[in-house]
N, C-alpha and C positions, 0 to 999 in steps of 0.2 A: 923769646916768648914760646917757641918750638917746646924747647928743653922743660918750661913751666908748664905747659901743658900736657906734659907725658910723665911729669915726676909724679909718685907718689905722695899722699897728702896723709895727714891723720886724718881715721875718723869716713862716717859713710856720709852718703847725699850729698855730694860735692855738687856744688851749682858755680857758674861763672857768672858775674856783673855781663851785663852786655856791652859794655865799653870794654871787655877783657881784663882790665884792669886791677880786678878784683875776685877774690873768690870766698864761697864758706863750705863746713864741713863741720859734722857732727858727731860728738864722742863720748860713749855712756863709761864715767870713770868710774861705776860704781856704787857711787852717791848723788851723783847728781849726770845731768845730760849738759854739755859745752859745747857752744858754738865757739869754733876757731875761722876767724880771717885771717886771709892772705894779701900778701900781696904780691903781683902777680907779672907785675912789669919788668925787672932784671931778670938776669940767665936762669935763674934759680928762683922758687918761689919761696918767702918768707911770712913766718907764719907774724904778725902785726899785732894781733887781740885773740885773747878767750873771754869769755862769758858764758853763764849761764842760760841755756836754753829754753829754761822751761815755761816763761812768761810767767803770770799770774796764780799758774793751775799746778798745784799740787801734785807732784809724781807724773808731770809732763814730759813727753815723750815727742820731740822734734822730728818734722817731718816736711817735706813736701817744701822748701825755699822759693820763696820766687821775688827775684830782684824789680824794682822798677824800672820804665824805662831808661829815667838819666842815671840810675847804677848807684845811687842814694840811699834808696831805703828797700829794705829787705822785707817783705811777708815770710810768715813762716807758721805752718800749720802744727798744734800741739793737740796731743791725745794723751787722756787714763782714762779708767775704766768708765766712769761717767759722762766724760762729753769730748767731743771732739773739737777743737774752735781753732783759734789762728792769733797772732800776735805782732808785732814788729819788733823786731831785734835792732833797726838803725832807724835814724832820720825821725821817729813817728815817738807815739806813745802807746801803753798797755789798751785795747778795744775794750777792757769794760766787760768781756764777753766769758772771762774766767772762772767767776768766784761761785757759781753756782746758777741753777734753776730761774730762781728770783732775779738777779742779776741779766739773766738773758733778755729776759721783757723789756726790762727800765731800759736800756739801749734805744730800744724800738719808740716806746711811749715819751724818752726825754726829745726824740727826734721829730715827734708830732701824730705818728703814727700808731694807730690801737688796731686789738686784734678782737674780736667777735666771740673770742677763747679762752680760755686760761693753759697754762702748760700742767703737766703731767708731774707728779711731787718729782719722778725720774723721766726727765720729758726724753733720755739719748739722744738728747743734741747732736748736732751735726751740722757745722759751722766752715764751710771750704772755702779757701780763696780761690778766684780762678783767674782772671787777669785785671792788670793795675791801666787805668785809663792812659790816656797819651800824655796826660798831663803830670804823671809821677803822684799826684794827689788826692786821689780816689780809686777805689781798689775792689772789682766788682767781687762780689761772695755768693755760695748757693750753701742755704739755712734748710733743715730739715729735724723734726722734732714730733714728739705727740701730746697730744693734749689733752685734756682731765679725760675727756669720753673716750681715749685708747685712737684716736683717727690719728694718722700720719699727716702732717700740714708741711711743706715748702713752698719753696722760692727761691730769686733771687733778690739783691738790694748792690748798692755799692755803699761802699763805706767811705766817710770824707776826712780829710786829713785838717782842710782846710776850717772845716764849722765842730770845733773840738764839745762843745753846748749839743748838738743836734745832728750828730755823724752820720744817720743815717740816711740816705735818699735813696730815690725810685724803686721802690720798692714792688717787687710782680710777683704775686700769689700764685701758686700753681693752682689748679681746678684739684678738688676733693676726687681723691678714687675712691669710689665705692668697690 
């Protein structure tokens, strides 16, 4: 494991599985951005799968991986010029949170939750993962966007793996800066 740990990998933003076991890395060939997995357990690490990294968003730019805790499913933050959001590359499905402006809300309002707001025709989203619960199946976010009157609005939410209808829970507004 030594030896896999200090080889060389293609590709930047190497992250490890927290069982070791695993690993990914990302690689812009030009035409598209690829996620490469490893595997991580013999003397030598063997690259297992490529895919494409981009999730849902168009001219998506891989960033920021973060594994769950049982080493199953991967978050992985995607940016262009438009929005910033997050995807799952294993275990999970697309969040819904890609295809644009409009798209961003329906998440929230199919989840039961309404906002007092409208978003901004170009709301520059901002969609982070930041850590996945204990349970590998819920995966908390911090959202950041503007809305039709030019005001900055976030928060946090977790996002659920489990209730695929209504992903979103606990949802905590930040206070308006004036």
């Amino acid at each position: 494991a030594y030896k896999a740990a200090q080889s060389l990998f293609f590709g930047t933003n190497r992250a490890d599985s927290p069982d070791g076991k695993r690993a990914v890395s990302f690689y812009d060939s030009g035409m598209e951005h690829l996620a490469y997995f490893w595997d991580l357990t013999g003397e030598n690490p063997v690259m297992t799968e490529s895919m494409p990294a981009s999730g849902l968003l168009p001219d998506g730019v891989p960033d920021s991986p973060l594994w769950s805790p049982d080493s199953q499913k991967l978050a992985v933050g995607i940016s262009n010029e438009n929005i910033r959001s997050f995807t799952f590359l294993t275990g999970a499905r697309p969040t819904g949170f890609h295809t644009g402006a409009g798209d961003l809300m329906k998440v929230f309002t199919d989840s039961g939750y309404s906002f007092d707001y409208e978003l901004a025709a170009e709301p520059e989203a901002e969609l982070v993962p930041l850590e996945w619960g204990k349970d590998s199946e819920s995966l908390k976010f911090s959202y950041a966007w503007t809305d039709s009157t030019g005001v900055r609005r976030s928060g946090t939410a977790w996002y659920s793996l489990a209730d695929p209808r209504a992903p979103i829970k606990d949802i905590d507004e930040d206070p308006i800066q004036k």
